[in-house]
C-alpha positions in Angstrom: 54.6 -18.0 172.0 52.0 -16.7 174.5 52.8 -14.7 177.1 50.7 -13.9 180.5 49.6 -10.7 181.6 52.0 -10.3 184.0 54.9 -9.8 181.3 55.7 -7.7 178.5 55.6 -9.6 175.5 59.1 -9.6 173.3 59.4 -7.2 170.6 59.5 -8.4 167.0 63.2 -7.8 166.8 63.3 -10.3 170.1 61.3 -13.1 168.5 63.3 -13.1 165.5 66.7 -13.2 167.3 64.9 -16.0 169.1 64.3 -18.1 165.4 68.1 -17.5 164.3 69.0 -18.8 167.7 66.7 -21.6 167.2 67.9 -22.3 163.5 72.2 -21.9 164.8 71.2 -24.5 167.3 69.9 -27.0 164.8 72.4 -30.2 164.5 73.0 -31.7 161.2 72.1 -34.9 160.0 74.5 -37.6 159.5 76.7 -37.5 156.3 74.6 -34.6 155.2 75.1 -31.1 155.3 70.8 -30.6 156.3 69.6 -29.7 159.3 67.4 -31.4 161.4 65.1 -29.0 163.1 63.7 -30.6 166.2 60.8 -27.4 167.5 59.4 -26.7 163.7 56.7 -25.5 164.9 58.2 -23.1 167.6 59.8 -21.9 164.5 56.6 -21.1 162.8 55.1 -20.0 165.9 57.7 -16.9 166.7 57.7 -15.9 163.2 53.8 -15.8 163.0 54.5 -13.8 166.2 56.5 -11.5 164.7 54.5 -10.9 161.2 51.5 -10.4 163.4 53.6 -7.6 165.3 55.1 -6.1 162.6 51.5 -4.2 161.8 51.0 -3.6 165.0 54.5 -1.4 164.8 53.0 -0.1 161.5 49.9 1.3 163.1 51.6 2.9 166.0 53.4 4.7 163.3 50.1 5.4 161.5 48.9 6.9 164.6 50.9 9.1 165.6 50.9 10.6 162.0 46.8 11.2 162.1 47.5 12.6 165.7 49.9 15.0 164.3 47.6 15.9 161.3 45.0 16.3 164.1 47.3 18.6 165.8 48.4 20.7 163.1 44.7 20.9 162.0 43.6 22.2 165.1 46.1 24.6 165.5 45.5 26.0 162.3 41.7 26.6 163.3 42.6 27.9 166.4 45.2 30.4 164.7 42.4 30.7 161.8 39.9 31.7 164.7 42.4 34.4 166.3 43.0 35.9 163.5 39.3 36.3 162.6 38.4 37.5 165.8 41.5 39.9 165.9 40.1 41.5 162.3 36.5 42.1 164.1 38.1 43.4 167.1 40.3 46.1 165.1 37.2 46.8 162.8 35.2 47.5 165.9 37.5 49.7 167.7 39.0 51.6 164.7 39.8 54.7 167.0 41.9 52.5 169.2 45.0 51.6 166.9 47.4 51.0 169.7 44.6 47.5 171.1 44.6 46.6 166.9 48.2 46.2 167.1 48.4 44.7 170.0 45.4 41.8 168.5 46.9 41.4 165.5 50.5 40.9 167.3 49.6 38.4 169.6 47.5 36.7 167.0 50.6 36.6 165.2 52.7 34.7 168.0 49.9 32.3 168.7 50.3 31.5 164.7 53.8 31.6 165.0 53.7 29.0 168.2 51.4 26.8 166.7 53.4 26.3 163.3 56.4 26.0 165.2 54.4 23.7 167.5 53.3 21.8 164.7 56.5 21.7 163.2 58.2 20.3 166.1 55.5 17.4 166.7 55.8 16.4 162.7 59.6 15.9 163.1 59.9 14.1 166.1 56.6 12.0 164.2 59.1 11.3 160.9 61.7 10.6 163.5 60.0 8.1 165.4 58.8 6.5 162.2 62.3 6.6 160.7 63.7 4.7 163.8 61.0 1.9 163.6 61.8 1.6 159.8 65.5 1.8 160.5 64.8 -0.9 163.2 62.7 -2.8 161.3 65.5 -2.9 158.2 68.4 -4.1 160.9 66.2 -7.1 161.5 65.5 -8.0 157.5 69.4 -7.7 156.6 70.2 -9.9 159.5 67.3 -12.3 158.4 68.2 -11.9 154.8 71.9 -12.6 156.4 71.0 -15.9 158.2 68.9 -17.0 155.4 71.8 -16.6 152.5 74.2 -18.0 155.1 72.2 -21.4 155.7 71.6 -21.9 152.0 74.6 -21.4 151.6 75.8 -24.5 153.8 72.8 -26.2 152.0 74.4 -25.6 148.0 77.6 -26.3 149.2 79.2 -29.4 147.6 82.2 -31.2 148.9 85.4 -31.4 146.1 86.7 -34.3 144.5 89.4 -35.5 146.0 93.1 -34.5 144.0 94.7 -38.0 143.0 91.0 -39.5 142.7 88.6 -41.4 145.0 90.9 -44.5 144.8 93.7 -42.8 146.3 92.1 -41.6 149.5 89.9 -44.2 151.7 88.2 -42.8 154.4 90.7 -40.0 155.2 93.8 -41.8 154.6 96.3 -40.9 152.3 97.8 -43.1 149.5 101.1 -44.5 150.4 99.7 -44.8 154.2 100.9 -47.9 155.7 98.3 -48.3 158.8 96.0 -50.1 156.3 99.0 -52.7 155.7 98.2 -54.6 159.2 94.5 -56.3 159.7 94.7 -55.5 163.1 94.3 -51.7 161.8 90.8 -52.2 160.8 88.0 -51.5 162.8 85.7 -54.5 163.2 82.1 -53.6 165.3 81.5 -57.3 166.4 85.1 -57.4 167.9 85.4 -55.6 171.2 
C-alpha cells in the first residue's frame, strides 16, 4: 500500500485494522464454512506494511533512549566540570571563604538541575516507550482475537441431526406434510 508524498502514511495499528476489515468482509463459499478471500495479496501487502513499520516504531523508541543517555552523559560532564573548576577556584582563593561557598553551592544546583533534568527526560523516555509497547500489545490481542475467532469458524463442525439424517430432508421436519404433494417440489427446468 504506497502512499504519495502528499499524505501521511497510516500507522501500523491503521493497516492492521485495515486486514481484519479486509478478512470480516470475506464471503464464504458455498456449503462450506471457508472463506474466499478475493484481494490476497492486498492482504499480504498491509501486513508486510505493517511488519516493516513495526521497527521503525522500535527505533524511534531506541532513539530516544541513546538521546537520553546522551543527555544524562552530558550533564554529568558538565556537572563533573563545575565541580572541578569550583575545587580550583576555592583552592585559589582560600582567603575568600564566603566566593568558595558560593562555587561550591551553585555547583551544587547545577548538579542538582541536571539530575533532576535527567531524571525527568528518562521518565517521560520509559513513558513514551511504554505507550508504544502498550500500543503495540492492543493491536496483537485484537490480532490474536481475529485470528482464534476465524479458526474458530474454520474447526467448527455442524451436529448430527436428533432423530437421524433420515428424519430431516433439507430442513424439513419428519411428519411434514408439504413433501406429500409433487407440486411441493422444486423442479429447475419448470418455470
Amino acid at each position: 500500500m504506497s502512499t504519495d508524498g502528499r499524505t501521511e502514511a497510516p500507522d501500523t495499528e491503521a493497516l492492521l485494522r485495515r486486514v481484519i476489515d479486509i478478512l470480516n468482509g470475506c464471503r464464504t463459499l458455498p456449503l462450506s464454512s471457508s472463506v474466499r478471500l478475493d484481494n490476497r495479496d492486498e492482504v499480504i501487502e498491509l501486513l508486510e506494511e505493517a511488519s516493516q513499520r513495526l521497527p521503525e516504531e522500535l527505533k524511534q523508541a531506541r532513539w530516544l533512549l541513546r538521546e537520553r543517555t546522551e543527555f544524562l552523559e552530558k550533564r554529568q560532564r558538565e556537572g563533573d566540570d563545575i565541580l572541578e573548576a569550583a575545587r580550583v577556584r576555592a583552592e585559589g582563593m582560600v582567603q575568600r571563604t564566603e566566593i568558595v561557598r558560593e562555587s561550591e553551592h551553585a555547583a551544587r544546583r547545577t548538579v542538582d538541575d541536571a539530575r533532576d533534568e535527567a531524571r525527568r527526560l528518562r521518565h517521560e523516555a520509559e513513558d513514551y516507550c511504554d505507550q508504544k509497547l502498550a500500543a503495540f500489545e492492543i493491536v496483537l490481542e485484537r490480532t490474536i482475537k481475529t485470528v482464534q475467532a476465524g479458526r474458530e469458524k474454520l474447526s467448527v463442525i455442524p451436529p448430527p441431526p436428533a432423530d437421524g439424517p433420515e428424519a430431516r430432508v433439507a430442513g424439513v421436519e419428519a411428519g411434514d406434510d408439504t413433501l406429500a404433494t409433487e407440486d411441493s417440489f422444486f423442479d429447475q427446468d419448470r418455470q
